[in-house]
C-alpha positions as CSV (number, residue, x, y, z in Angstrom):
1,X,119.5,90.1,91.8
2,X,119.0,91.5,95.4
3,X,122.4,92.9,97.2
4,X,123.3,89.9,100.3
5,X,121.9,91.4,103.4
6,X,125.1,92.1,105.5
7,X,123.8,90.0,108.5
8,X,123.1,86.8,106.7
9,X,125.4,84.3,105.3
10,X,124.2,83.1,101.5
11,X,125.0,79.8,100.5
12,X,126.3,79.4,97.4
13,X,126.8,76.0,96.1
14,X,128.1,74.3,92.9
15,X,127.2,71.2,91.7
16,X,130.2,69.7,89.4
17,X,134.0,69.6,89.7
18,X,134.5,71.0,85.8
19,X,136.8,73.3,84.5
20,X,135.0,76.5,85.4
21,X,134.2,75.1,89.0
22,X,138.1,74.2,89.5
23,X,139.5,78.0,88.3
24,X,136.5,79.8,90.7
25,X,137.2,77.5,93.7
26,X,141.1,78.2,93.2
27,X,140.4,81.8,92.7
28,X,138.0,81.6,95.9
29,X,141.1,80.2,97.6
30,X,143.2,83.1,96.6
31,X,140.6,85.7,96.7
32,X,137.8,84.8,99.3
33,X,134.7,86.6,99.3
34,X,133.5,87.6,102.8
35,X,130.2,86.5,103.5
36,X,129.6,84.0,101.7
37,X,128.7,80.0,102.6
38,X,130.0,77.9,100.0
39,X,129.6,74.1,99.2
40,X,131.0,71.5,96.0
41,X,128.7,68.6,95.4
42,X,130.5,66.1,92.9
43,X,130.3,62.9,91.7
44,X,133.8,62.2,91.5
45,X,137.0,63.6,93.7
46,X,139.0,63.5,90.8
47,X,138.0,65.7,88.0
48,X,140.2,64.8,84.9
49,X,141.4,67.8,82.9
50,X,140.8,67.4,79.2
51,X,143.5,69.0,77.4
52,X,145.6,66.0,79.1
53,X,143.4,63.2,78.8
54,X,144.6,62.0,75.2
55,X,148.3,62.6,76.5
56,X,147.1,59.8,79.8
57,X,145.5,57.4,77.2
58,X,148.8,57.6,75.5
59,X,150.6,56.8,78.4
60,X,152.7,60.0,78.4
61,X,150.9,61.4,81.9
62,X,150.5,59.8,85.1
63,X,146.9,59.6,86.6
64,X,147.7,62.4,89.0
65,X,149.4,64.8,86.7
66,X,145.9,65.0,84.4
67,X,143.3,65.0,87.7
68,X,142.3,67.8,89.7
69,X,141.8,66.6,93.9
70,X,138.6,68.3,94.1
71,X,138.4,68.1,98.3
72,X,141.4,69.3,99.1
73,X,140.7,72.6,96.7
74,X,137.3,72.8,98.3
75,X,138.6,72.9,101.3
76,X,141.2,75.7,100.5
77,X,138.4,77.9,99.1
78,X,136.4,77.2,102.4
79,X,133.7,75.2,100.2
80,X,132.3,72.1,102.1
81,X,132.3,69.1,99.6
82,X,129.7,66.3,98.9
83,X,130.7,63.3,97.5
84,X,126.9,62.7,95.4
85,X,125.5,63.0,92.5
86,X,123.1,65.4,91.7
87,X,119.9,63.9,90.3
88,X,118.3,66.8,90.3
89,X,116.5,70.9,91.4
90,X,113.6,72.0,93.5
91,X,113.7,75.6,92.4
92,X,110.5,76.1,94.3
93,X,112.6,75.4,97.3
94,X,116.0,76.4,96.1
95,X,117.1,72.7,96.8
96,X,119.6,70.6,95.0
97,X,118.1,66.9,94.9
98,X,121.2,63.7,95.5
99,X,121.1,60.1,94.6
100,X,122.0,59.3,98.9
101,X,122.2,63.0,100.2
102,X,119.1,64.9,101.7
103,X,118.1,67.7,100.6
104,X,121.0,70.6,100.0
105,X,119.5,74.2,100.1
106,X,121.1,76.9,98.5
107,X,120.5,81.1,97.7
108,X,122.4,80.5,94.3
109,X,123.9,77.5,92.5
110,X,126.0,77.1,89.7
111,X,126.2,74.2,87.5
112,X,129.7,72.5,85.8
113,X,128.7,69.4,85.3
114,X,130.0,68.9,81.4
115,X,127.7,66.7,79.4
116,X,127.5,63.0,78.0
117,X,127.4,61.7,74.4
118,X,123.8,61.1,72.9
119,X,123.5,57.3,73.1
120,X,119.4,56.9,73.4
121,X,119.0,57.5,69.6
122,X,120.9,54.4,68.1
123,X,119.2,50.8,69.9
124,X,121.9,49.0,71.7
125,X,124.0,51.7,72.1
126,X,123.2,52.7,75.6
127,X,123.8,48.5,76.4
128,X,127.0,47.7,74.2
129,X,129.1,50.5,74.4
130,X,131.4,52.8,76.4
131,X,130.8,56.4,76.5
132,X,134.7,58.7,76.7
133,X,132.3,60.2,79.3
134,X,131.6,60.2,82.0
135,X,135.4,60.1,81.8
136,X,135.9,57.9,84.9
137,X,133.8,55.0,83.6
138,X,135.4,55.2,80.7
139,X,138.9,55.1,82.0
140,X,137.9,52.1,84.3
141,X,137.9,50.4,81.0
142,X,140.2,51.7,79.0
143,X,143.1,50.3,82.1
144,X,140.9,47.1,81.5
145,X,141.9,47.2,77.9
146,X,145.7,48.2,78.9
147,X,145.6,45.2,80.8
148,X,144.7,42.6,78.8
149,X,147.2,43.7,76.3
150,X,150.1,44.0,78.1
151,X,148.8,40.7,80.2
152,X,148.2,38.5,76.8
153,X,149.8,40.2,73.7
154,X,149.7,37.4,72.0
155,X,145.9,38.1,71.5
156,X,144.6,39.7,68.8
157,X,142.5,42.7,69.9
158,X,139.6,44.6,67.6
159,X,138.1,48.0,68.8
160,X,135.8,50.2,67.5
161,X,135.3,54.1,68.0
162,X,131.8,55.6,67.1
163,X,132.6,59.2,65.9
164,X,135.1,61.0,63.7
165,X,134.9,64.9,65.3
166,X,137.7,66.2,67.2
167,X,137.2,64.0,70.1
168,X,137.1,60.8,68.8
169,X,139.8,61.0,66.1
170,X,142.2,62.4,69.0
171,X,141.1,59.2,70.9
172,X,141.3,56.9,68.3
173,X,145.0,58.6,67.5
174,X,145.9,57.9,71.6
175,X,144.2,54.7,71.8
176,X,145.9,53.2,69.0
177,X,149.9,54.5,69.5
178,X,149.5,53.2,72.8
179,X,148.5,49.7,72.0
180,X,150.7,49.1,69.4
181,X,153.7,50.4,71.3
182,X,152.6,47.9,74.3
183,X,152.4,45.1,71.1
184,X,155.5,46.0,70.0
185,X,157.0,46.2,73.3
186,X,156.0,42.3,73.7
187,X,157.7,41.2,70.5
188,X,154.6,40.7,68.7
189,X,153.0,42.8,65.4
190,X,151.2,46.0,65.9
191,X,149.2,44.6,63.6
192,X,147.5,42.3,66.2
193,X,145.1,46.0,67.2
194,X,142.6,46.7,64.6
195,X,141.1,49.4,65.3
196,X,137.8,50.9,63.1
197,X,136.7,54.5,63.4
198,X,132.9,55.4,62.3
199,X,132.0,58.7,61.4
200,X,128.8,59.8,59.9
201,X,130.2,62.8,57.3
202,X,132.2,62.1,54.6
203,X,135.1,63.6,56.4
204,X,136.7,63.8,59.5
205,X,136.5,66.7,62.0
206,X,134.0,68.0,59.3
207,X,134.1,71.5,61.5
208,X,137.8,72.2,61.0
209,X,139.7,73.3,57.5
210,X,139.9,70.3,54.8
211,X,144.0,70.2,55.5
212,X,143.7,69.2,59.2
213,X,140.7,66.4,58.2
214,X,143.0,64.9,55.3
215,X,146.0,64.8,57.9
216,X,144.5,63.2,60.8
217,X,142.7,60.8,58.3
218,X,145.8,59.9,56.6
219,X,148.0,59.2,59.6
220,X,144.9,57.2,60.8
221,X,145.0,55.1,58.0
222,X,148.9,54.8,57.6
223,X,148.6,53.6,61.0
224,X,146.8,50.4,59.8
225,X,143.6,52.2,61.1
226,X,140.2,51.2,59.5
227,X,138.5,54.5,59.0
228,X,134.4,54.2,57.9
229,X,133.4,57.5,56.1
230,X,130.0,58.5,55.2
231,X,129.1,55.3,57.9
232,X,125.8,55.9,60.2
233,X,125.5,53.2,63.0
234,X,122.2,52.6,63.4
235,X,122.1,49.5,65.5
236,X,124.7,48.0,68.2
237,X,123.8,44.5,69.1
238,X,126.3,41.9,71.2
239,X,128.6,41.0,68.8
240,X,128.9,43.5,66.0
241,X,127.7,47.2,64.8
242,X,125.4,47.5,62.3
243,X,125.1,51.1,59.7
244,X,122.7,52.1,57.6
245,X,124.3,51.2,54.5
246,X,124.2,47.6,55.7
247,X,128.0,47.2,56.7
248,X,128.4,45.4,59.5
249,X,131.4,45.1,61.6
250,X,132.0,42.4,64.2
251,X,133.9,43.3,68.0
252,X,134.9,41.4,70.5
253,X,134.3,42.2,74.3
254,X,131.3,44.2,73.4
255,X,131.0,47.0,76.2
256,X,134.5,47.8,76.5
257,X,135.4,47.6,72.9
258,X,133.2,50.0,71.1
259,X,134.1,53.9,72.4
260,X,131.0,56.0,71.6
261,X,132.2,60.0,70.7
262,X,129.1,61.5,69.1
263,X,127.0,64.5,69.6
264,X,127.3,65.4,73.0
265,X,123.7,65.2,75.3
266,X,122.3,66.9,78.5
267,X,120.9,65.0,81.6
268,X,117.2,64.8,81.8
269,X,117.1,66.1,85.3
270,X,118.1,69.3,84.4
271,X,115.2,70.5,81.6
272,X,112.9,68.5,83.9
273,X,113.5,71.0,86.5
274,X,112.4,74.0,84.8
275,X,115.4,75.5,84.0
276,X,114.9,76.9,80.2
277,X,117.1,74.9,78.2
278,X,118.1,74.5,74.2
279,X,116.7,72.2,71.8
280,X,119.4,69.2,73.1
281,X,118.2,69.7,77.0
282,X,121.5,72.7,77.6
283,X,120.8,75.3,79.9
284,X,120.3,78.4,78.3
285,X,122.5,81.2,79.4
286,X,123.0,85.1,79.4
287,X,126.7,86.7,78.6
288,X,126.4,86.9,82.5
289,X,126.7,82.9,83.0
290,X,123.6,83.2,84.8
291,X,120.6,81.1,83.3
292,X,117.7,83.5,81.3
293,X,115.0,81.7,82.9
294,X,116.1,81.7,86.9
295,X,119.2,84.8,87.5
296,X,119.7,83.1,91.0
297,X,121.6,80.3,88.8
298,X,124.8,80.2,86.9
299,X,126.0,77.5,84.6
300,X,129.5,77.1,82.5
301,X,130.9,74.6,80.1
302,X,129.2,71.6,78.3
303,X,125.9,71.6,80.2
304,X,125.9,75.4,79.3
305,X,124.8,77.1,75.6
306,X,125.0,80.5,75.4
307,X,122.3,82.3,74.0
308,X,123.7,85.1,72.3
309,X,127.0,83.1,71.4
310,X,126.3,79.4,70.9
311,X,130.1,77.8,70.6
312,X,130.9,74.4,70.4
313,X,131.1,72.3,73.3
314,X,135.3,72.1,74.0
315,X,137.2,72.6,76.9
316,X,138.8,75.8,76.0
317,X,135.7,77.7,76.4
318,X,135.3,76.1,79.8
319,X,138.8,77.2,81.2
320,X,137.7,81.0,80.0
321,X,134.5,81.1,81.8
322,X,136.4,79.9,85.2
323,X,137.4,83.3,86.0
324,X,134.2,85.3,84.5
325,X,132.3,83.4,86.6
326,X,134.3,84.1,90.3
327,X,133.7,87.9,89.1
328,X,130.5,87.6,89.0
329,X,129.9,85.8,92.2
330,X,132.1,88.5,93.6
331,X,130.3,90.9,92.3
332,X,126.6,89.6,93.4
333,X,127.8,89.3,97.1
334,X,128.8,93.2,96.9
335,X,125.6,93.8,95.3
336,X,127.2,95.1,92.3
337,X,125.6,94.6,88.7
338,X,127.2,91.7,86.7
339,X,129.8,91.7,84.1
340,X,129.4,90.6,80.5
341,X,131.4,87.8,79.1
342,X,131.5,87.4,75.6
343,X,133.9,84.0,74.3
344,X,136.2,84.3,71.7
345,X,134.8,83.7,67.8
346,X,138.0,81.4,66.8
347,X,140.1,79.4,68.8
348,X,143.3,77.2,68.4
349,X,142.9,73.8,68.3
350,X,146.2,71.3,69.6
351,X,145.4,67.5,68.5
352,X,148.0,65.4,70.1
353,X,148.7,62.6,67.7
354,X,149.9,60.4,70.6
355,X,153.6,60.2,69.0
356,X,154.6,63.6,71.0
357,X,153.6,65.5,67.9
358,X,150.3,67.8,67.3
359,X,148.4,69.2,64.7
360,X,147.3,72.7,65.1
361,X,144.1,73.9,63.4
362,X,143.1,77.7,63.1
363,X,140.6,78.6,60.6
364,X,141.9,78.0,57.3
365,X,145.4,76.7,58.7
366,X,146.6,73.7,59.5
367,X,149.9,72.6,60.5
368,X,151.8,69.7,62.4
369,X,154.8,69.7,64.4
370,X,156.6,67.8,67.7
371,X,157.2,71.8,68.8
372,X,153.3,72.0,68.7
373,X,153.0,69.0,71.5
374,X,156.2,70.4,73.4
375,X,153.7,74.1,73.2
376,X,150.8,72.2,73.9
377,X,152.7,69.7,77.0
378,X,154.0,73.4,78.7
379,X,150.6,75.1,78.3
380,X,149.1,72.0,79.5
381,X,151.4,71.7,82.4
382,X,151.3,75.4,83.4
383,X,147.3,75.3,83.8
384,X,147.8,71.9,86.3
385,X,150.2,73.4,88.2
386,X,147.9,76.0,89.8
387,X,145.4,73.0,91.5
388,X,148.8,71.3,92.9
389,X,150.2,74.2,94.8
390,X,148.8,75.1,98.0
C-alpha cells in the first residue's frame, strides 16, 4: 500500500464492535495515530464479550460487567460512531453500504463483525429458532425465558439446543444451572426444565480430547439433561424437531425455545461484494489481516479465515488479533511495510460449567476444578477492566 500523503487526512473506518475492533479502538485511545480520520459503524452499542457470556446466562455477571460501551470508546479513540448496520461494499467506490445511512466512504476499512450460525440448510430453522447470535437477539429471549420462570415456576418448561461443539454444550451447561436454581428457588422440582441437546457426532465437542467430551456429557446427563448423540435435525416445524433418524421431539414456545449452535455462517453481503472469500462466504486473509484480494481492507475474528493458518472460529483468536491489527494500521499511516501475525497452533480452552467450576481442555488434557473458574473469572475480569477505565 501507498505511504498517506502528509497533507491529507485518510479515513479509516471499521465496521463492527468485535473483539479485535474493541482492543484497536482502546489502543487508538492510548496510542493515537496522527493523521488519521477514523469512524465505528455498528449495529449494536453494546458489544457482549464472549468469554463472559455463559457466566451472564448463569446469572453470575451483570449485563454491564460482560458488554463493552462501544460510543463512549469510539469517542476516546477520536472514532466517530454510526449506529447502522452494514448491508454491504462498493469497492469500486470505496463505500460502505447501511440499512438507513448514506453512503460512508472510506481509504481503508476493517471488518469485526463475528459471524452467525448456518441456519438456511435445515427447513424451518431460519423460522422456529433462535440463533446464540446475533448475541443481542438472542439475549432478548433468553430474559424472556428468565421471566417466565421466575414469573410462573409452577410451569413446566421444555427447551431444546441444536449443537453439541463447545458453544452449545457451554450454553446448555449455563442455561440449565440457572433455571433449575430459579425452580429450586421457588419451592418447586428442577425437574420441571427439560432440556434436550442435539448434536450431529457421536460425541460431544468432537474437536477436543475424549476426557473433556465424556465430562461435559456426563454432568449434562447427571443434570437430568437429555443429550441426542449421532442426532441430525433435518426439519424444524412449529411444534417439534424432526432428525434424520426419524426421532422427533416436541417444544413448546417454538422460537424462543429451540437455541440453534451449529456451524457458524458468513453474511451474503460480504462475498457478494467481491471480497475473495472461503468456501463458507469468510473473507480470506494474509498473516497481515489484510484481505488477499483488496490490501486496502483488513478483517479479524469470525468473519475472518486465515489463509495460511485456518483456526477455528473462538474468541481467543479474536482478542490476539486486536493488537496485531492497531500495528498494522500504525504502520500503514507511517508508510511502513506491515507485520506478520501468525496465531498460536494450541490454545487453552475454560468451559464454565455454570456451578462456579470449569473444565480446562489442552490437547490431550483435560481437567476440572472451581480454581479453573476463579482463573478463568480474574482473567475474564482483567480483559473488561481495560474498556471501563477512562
Amino acid at each position: 500500500m501507498s505511504r498517506i500523503h502528509p497533507n491529507r487526512s485518510p479515513h479509516l473506518v471499521l465496521i463492527g464492535g468485535g473483539h479485535s475492533h474493541a482492543i484497536a479502538l482502546k489502543l487508538l485511545a492510548t496510542h493515537p495515530i496522527p493523521n488519521l480520520r477514523l469512524t465505528l459503524i455498528s449495529d449494536v452499542t453494546h458489544t457482549p464479550y464472549s468469554g463472559m457470556l455463559p457466566g451472564y446466562i448463569a446469572g453470575f455477571y451483570s449485563y454491564e460487567e460482560t458488554h463493552i460501551d462501544l460510543p463512549p470508546l469510539a469517542e476516546l479513540a477520536g472514532a466517530e460512531f454510526i449506529h447502522d448496520r452494514a448491508v454491504g461494499l462498493d469497492l469500486e467506490r470505496k463505500c460502505v453500504i447501511c440499512d438507513e445511512s448514506s453512503p460512508i466512504p472510506f481509504d481503508y476499512l476493517s471488518i469485526d463483525i463475528g459471524s452467525t450460525p448456518a441456519r438456511n440448510t435445515v427447513p424451518g430453522a431460519a423460522e422456529y429458532t433462535t440463533p446464540i447470535k446475533p448475541v443481542p437477539e438472542f439475549l432478548q429471549v433468553w430474559q424472556q425465558i428468565e421471566a417466565t420462570v421466575t414469573q410462573h415456576p409452577d410451569s413446566p418448561l421444555t427447551l431444546a439446543i441444536v449443537g453439541g461443539g463447545a458453544g452449545g454444550v457451554e450454553l446448555a451447561l449455563n442455561v440449565q444451572a440457572n433455571l433449575q436454581r430459579r425452580y429450586q428457588a421457588a419451592g418447586q422440582p428442577k425437574e420441571n426444565l427439560t432440556l434436550h441437546l442435539f448434536h450431529r457426532d457421536e460425541r460431544l465437542l468432537s474437536g477436543h480430547n475424549a476426557w473433556v467430551s465424556r465430562r461435559l456429557e456426563k454432568i449434562l446427563r447427571d443434570r437430568g439433561a437429555i443429550v441426542h448423540l449421532g442426532e441430525n435435525v433435518k426439519e424444524v416445524l412449529p411444534d417439534c424437531l424432526i432428525c434424520e433418524s426419524g426421532l422427533k421431539v416436541k417444544c413448546d414456545r417454538v422460537g424462543t425455545s429451540i437455541f440453534w449452535v451449529t456451524q457458524a455462517s458468513a453474511p451474503p453481503w460480504i462475498a457478494a461484494s467481491g471480497l475473495a472469500t472461503d468456501e463458507r462466504g469468510f473473507i480470506l486473509i494474509s498473516e497481515t489481516l489484510q484481505s488477499v484480494s483488496h490490501p486496502f481492507i483488513f478483517a479479524t475474528g469470525d468473519i475472518a479465515t486465515m489463509r495460511e493458518h485456518p483456526r477455528p472460529k473462538a474468541g481467543v483468536f479474536a482478542v490476539r488479533q486486536g493488537k496485531p491489527l492497531y500495528k498494522n494500521v500504525q504502520r500503514l499511516a507511517a508508510g511502513k511495510s506491515l507485520l506478520k501475525y501468525v496465531p498460536q497452533r494450541n490454545y487453552l480452552a475454560l468451559i464454565g460449567t455454570g456451578d462456579k467450576s470449569a473444565i480446562a481442555s489442552w490437547g490431550r488434557l483435560g481437567w476440572q476444578s472451581p480454581l479453573l473458574w476463579r482463573w478463568k473469572d480474574a482473567i475474564d475480569r482483567k480483559f473488561m477492566q481495560q474498556f471501563h477505565e477512562e
